[in-house]
C-alpha positions as CSV (number, residue, x, y, z in Angstrom):
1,X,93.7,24.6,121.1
2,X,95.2,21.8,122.9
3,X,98.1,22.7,125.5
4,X,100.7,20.8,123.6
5,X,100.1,23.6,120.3
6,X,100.4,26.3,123.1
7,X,103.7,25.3,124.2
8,X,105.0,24.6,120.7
9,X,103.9,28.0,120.1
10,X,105.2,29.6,122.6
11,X,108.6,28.0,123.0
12,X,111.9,30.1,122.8
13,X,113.8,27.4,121.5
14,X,111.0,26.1,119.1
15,X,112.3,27.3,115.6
16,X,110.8,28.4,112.8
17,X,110.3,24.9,111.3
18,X,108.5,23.5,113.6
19,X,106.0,26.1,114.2
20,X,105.5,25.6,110.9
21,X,105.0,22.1,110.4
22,X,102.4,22.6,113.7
23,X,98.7,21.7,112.6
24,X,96.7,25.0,112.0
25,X,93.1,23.6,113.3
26,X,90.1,24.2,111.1
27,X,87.8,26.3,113.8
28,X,88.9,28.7,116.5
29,X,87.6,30.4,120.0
30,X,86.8,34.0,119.1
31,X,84.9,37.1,121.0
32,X,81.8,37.8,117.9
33,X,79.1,39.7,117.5
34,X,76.1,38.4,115.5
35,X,74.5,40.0,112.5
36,X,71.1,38.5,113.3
37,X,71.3,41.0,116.9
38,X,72.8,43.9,115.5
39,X,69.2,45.4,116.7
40,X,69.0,43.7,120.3
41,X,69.6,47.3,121.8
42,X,67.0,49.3,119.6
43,X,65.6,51.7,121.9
44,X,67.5,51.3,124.5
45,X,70.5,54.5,125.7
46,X,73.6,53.6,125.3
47,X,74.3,54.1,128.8
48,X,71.6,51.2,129.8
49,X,73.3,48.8,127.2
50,X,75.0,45.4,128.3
51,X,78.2,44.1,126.3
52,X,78.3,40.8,128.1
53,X,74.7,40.4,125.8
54,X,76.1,40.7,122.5
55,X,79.3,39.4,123.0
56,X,79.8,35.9,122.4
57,X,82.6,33.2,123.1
58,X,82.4,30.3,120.3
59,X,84.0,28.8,117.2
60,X,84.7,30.4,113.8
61,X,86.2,29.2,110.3
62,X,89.9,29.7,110.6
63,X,90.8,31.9,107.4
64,X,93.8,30.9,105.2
65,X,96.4,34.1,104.9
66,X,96.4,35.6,101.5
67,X,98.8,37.6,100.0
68,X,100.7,39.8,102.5
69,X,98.7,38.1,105.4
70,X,99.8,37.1,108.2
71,X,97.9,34.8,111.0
72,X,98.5,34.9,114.2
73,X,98.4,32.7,117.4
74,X,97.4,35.3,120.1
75,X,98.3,34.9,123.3
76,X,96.2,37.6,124.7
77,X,94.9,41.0,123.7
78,X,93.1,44.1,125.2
79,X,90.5,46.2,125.3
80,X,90.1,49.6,123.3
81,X,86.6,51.9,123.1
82,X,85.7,50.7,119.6
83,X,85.5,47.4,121.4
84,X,83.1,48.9,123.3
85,X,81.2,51.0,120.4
86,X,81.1,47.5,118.7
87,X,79.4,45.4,121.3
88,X,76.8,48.5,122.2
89,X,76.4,48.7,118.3
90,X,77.0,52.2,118.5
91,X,76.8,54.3,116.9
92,X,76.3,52.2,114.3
93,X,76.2,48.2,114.1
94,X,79.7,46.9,112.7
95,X,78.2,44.6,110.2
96,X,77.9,47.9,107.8
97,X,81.9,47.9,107.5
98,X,82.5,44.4,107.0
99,X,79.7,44.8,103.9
100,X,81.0,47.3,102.7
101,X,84.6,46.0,102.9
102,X,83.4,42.5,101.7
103,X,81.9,44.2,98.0
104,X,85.5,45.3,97.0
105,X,85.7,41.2,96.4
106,X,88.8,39.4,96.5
107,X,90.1,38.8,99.9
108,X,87.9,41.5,101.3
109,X,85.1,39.2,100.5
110,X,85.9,37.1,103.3
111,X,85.3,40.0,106.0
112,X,81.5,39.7,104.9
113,X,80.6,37.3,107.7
114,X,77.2,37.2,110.0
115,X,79.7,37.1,112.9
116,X,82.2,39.7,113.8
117,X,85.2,38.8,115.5
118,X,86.6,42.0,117.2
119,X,89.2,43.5,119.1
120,X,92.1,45.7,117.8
121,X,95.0,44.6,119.6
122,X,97.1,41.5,120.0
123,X,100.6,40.1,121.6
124,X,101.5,36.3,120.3
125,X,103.5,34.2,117.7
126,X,103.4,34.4,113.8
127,X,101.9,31.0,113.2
128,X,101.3,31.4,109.3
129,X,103.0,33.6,106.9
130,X,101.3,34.1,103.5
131,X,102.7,34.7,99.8
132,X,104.5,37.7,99.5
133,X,105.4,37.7,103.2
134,X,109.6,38.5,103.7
135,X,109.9,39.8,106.9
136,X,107.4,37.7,109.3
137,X,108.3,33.8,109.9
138,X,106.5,31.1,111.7
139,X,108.1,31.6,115.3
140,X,108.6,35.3,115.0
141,X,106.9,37.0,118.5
142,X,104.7,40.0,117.4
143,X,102.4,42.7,118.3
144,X,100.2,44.5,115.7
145,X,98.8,48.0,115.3
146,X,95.6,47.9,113.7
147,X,95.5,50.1,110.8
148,X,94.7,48.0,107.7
149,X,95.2,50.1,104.4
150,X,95.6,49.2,100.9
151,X,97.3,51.7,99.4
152,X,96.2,51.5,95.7
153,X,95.6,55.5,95.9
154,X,98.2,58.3,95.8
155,X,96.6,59.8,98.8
156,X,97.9,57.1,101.4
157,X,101.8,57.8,100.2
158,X,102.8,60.8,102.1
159,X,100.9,59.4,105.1
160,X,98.6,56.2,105.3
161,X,96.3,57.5,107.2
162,X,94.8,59.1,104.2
163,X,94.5,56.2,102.4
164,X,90.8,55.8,100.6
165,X,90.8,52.4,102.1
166,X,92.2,52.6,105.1
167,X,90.3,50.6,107.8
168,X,90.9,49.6,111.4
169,X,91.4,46.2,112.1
170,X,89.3,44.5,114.1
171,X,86.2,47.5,114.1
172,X,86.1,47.7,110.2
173,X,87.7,44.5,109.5
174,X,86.8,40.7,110.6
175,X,89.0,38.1,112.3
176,X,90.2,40.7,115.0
177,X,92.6,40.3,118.2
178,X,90.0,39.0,120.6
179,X,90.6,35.2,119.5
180,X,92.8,32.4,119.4
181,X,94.0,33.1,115.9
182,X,93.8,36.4,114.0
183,X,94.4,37.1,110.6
184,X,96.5,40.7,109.9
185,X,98.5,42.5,107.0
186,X,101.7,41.8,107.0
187,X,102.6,45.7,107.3
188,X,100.6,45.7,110.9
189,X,103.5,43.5,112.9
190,X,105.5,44.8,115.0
191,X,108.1,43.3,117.7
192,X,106.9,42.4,121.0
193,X,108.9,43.8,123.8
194,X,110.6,41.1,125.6
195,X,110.4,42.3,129.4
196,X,106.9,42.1,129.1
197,X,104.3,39.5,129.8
198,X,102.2,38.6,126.6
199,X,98.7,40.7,128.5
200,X,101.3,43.7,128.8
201,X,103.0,43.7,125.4
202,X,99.2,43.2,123.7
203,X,97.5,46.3,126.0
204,X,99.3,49.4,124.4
205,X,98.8,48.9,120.4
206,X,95.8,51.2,120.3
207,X,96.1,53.7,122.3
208,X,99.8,54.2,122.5
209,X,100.2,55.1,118.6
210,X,97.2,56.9,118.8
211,X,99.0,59.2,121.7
212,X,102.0,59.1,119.8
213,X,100.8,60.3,116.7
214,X,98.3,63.2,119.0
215,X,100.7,64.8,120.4
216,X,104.6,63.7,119.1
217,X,104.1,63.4,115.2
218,X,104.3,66.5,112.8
219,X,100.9,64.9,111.7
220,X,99.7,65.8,115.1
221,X,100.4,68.4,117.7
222,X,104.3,68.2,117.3
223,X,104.9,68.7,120.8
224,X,108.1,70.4,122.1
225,X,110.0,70.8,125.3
226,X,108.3,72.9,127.5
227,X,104.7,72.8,126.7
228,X,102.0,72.5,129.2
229,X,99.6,70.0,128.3
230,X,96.2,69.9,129.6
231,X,95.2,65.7,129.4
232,X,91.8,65.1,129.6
233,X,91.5,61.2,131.7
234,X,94.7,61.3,132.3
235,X,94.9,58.2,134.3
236,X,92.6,56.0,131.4
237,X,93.6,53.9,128.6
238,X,94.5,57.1,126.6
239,X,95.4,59.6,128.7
240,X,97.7,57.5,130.5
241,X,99.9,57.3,127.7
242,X,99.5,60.7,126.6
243,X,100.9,61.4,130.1
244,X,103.6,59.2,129.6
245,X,104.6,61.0,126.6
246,X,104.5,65.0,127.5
247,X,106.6,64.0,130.6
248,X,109.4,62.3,128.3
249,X,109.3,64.7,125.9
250,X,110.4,67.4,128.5
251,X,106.2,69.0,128.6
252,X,104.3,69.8,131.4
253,X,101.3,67.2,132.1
254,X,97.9,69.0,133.7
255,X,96.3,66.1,134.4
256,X,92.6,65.8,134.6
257,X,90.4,63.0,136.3
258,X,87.6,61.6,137.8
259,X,88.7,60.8,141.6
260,X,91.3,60.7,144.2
261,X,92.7,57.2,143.3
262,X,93.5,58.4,139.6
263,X,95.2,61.8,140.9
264,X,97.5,59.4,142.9
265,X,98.3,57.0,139.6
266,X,98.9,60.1,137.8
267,X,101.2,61.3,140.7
268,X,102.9,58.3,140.0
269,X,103.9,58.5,137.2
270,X,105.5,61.9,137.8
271,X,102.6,64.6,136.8
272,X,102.3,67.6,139.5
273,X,99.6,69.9,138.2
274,X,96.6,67.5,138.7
275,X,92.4,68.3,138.4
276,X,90.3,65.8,140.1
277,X,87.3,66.8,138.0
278,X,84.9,64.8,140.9
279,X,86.3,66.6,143.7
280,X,86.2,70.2,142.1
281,X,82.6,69.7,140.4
282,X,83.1,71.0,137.3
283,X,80.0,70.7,135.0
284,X,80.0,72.2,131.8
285,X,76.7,72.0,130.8
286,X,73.3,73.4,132.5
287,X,71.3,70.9,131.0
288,X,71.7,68.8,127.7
289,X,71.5,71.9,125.3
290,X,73.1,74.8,127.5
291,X,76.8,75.0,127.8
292,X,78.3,76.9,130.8
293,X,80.9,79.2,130.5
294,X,81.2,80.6,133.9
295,X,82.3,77.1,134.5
296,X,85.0,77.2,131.6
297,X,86.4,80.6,133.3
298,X,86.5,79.1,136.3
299,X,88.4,75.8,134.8
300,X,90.7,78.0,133.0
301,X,91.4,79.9,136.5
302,X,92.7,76.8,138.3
303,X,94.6,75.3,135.2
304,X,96.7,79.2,135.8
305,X,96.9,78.2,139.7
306,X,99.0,75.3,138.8
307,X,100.9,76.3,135.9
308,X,102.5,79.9,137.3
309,X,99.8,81.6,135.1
310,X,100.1,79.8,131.9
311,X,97.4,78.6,129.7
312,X,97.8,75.1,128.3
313,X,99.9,75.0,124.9
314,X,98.0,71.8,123.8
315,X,94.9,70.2,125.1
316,X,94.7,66.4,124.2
317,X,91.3,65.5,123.8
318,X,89.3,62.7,123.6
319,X,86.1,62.7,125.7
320,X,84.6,65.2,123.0
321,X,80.8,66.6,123.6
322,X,81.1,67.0,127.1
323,X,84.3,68.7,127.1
324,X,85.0,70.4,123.6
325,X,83.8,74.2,124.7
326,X,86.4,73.6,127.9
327,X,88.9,72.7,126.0
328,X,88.7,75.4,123.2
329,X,88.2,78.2,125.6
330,X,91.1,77.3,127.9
331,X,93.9,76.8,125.4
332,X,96.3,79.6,125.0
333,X,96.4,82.5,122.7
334,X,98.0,80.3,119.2
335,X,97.7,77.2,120.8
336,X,96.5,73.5,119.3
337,X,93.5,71.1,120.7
338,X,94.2,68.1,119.1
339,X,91.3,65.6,119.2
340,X,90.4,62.1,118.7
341,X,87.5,59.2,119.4
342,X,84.8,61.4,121.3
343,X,83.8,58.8,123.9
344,X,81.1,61.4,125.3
345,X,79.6,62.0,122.1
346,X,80.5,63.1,118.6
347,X,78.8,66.6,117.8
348,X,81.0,69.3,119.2
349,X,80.2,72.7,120.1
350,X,82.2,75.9,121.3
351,X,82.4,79.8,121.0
352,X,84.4,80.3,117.7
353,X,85.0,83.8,119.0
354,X,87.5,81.9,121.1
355,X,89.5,79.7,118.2
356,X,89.1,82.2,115.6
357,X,90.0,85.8,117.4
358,X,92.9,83.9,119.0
359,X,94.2,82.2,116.4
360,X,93.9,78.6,117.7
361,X,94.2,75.5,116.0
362,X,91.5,72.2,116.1
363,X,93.7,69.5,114.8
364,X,91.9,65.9,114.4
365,X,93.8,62.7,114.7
366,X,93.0,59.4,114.3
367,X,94.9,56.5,115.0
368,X,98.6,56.5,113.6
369,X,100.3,55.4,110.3
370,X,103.4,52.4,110.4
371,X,106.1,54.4,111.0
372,X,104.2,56.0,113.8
373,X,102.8,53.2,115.2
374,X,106.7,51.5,114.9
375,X,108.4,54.5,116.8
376,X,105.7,54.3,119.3
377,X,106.5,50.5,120.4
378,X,110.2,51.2,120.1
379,X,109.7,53.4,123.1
380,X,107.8,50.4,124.6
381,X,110.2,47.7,123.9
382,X,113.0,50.6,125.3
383,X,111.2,50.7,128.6
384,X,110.9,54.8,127.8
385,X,106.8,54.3,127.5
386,X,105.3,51.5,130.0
387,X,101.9,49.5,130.0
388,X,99.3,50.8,131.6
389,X,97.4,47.3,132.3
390,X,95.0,47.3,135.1
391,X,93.8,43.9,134.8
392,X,93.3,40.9,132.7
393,X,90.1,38.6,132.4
394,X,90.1,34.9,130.4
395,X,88.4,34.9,127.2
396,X,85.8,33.3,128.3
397,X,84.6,36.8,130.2
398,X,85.2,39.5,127.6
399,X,82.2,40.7,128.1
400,X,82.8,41.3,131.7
401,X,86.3,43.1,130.7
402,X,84.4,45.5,128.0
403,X,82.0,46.5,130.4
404,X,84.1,47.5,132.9
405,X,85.8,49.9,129.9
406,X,81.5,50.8,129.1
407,X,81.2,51.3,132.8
408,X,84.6,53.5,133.5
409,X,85.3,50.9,136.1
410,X,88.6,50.4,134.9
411,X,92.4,52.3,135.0
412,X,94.5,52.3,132.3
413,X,94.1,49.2,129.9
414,X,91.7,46.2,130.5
415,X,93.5,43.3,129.1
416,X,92.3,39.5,127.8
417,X,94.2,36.1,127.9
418,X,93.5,34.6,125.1
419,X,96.0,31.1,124.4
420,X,98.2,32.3,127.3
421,X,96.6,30.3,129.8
422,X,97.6,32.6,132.6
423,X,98.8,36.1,133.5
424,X,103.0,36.8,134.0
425,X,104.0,34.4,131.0
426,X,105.9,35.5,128.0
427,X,108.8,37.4,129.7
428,X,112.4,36.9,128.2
429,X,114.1,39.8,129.1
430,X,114.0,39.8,132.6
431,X,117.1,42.2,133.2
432,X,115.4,45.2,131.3
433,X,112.1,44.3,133.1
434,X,113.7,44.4,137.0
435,X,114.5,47.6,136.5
436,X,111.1,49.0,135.4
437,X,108.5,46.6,137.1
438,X,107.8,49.1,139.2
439,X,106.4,51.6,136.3
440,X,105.0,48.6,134.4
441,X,102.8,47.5,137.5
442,X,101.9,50.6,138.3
443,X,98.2,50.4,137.2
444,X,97.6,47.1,138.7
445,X,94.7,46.6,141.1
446,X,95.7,44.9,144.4
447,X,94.2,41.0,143.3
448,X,96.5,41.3,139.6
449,X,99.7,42.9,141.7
450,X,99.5,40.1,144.2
């Protein structure tokens, strides 16, 4: 894209007209995967896998928006685990959505590429609205959460996260936010907030519906005033917002992480009862088949230290095999563990004697429907919730920014300038944003606060 389109694009005072009449080009940059690698890491742990390998930067077909469709000129987007699951092609290679999603024909046929262009967030400026489109314009300045449903079943009514067809855009889908352009449903815009930069307003999609929906939504834990939460990674892309959240809603935060420097974030943002997990050595498991339950008991002892005595109401989970037992175990008598993603590994295993004789609740939650996921960025666009970007990298080194997610190098959110041809732009509300920048810079490292 040439820098004139960018400014059209991005211009305040450029109206709907003239976006427009602007030239959509025939190709586009875009972060893809390739079909013909999908088996590069055969063999090789997960662990020992290298994004930057299978991630590539180059040109793909721009696709024309259907019906309901939407595309998109991003200004910049972020990084979310399934970014990372895709590149590691893990556990399975992505190429079996998009075929499966291509054979339903139509418009899904065109998700059936050899490439893969991923990522499931994005901040940046309708471009292209398509037939049947009435509340998105050429100009309109967007976000989008990335559930993509169809809603031809009764199922998805009540809540569309039961739809049949529900997908997530950008890990199940093609022509996700890591690009240029992006092509979404109509029903997955959402405003951007104004006193944020376009890197900031793109970094929470995921993960802050996802926290919404954990632990605010009926359909989750249906948190009230005055639970204690235990947040496993409190200080990471999720847990950061799930933080954000208990200490609004008038809950108690037990924050748990991995070294000094996130106990201080977490600090911060106004938790007390903190765990650095590195510092206290806590290993629940003797070796890869062996949980260790004197190591629960202890847990569950200092989580009482900080809360007066009290076992945790909820326990927000996410890191899944390493953790599950713990977090069973330490919940109180009738209390919820409400899971999602299972970044440690997917087959969990605890002592039912624990859920069952004390009449817990496992409650699993996966991303969050469009009412959710609007609620959520209302809080955003209020300055309630705040970004938790720790740092942005161009395009051109996605695979640098997913591996610092892969490698747990990262705070917060790992962010991705895609058209915005530099970090800060995009802010228009600069009144609202003085009087948080504080809380929105809060996760920056020292060379992106500067």
């Amino acid at each position: 894209m040439n820098s004139s389109f960018v400014e059209t694009v991005t211009d305040p005072q450029a109206d709907s007209a003239e976006i427009a009449a602007l030239e959509v080009p025939e190709s586009y940059r875009a972060a893809v995967l390739l079909a013909e690698e999908q088996t590069m890491f055969d063999g090789l742990a997960v662990a020992d896998r290298n994004p930057a390998k299978s991630l590539h930067v180059r040109e793909v077909p721009t696709p024309e928006p259907g019906m309901n469709e939407v595309l998109v000129a991003v200004m910049a987007s972020a990084v979310n685990y399934n970014t990372v699951w895709s590149a590691l092609f893990s556990p399975v290679p992505t190429f079996a959505f998009l075929r499966r999603y291509g054979r339903e024909g139509g418009l899904a046929a065109r998700h059936d590429q050899p490439w893969h262009v991923i990522g499931s967030d994005l901040a940046g400026v309708v471009l292209r609205a398509g037939p049947g489109v009435r509340k998105w314009k050429p100009g309109d300045r967007v976000v989008a959460h990335c559930l993509s449903v169809e809603l031809e079943e009764p199922e998805g009514h009540d809540d569309t996260m039961l739809d049949p067809a529900q997908r997530i855009w950008g890990f199940e889908t093609n022509y996700g936010g890591l690009a240029d352009l992006a092509l979404v449903k109509a029903n997955q815009l959402m405003p951007k907030a104004e006193h944020l930069s376009w890197e900031e307003a793109a970094s929470p999609g995921l993960v802050n519906s996802t926290a919404y929906r954990q632990l605010v939504s009926r359909n989750g834990a249906d948190m009230k005033q005055g639970d204690s939460v235990l947040i496993w990674g409190a200080a990471g892309g999720l847990g950061s917002y799930a933080t954000q959240y208990v200490l609004n809603g008038g809950g108690i935060p037990i924050c748990v992480v991995s070294n000094a420097q996130r106990a201080q974030v977490c600090r911060e943002i106004g938790a007390e009862a903190i765990i650095d997990r590195g510092a206290e050595d806590y290993t629940f498991w003797r070796d890869e088949h062996t949980q260790d339950p004197a190591e629960w008991r202890r847990f569950g002892r200092r989580i009482r230290e900080l809360t007066g005595g009290q076992d945790p109401d909820i326990v927000f989970e996410h890191p899944g095999q390493d953790t599950f037992g713990a977090s069973v175990y330490v919940a109180r008598r009738g209390g919820t563990i409400v899971t999602c993603a299972s970044t440690s590994g997917y087959t969990h295993q605890f002592d039912n004697r624990y859920l069952w004789m004390n009449i817990k609740r496992i409650i699993g939650s996966h991303f969050a429907n469009y009412r959710e996921a609007w609620l959520a960025n209302r809080l955003i666009r209020q300055g309630r919730i705040h970004p938790t970007l720790s740092r942005s990298y161009p395009l051109g080194q996605v695979g640098q920014a997913v591996d610092d997610v892969h490698r747990n190098r990262h705070q917060g959110k790992v962010g991705v300038l895609c058209l915005a041809p530099k970090a800060g732009l995009g802010v228009l509300d600069h009144e609202l944003r003085e009087r948080h920048e504080a809380a929105i810079n809060r996760f920056r490292t020292p060379d992106e606060a500067a």
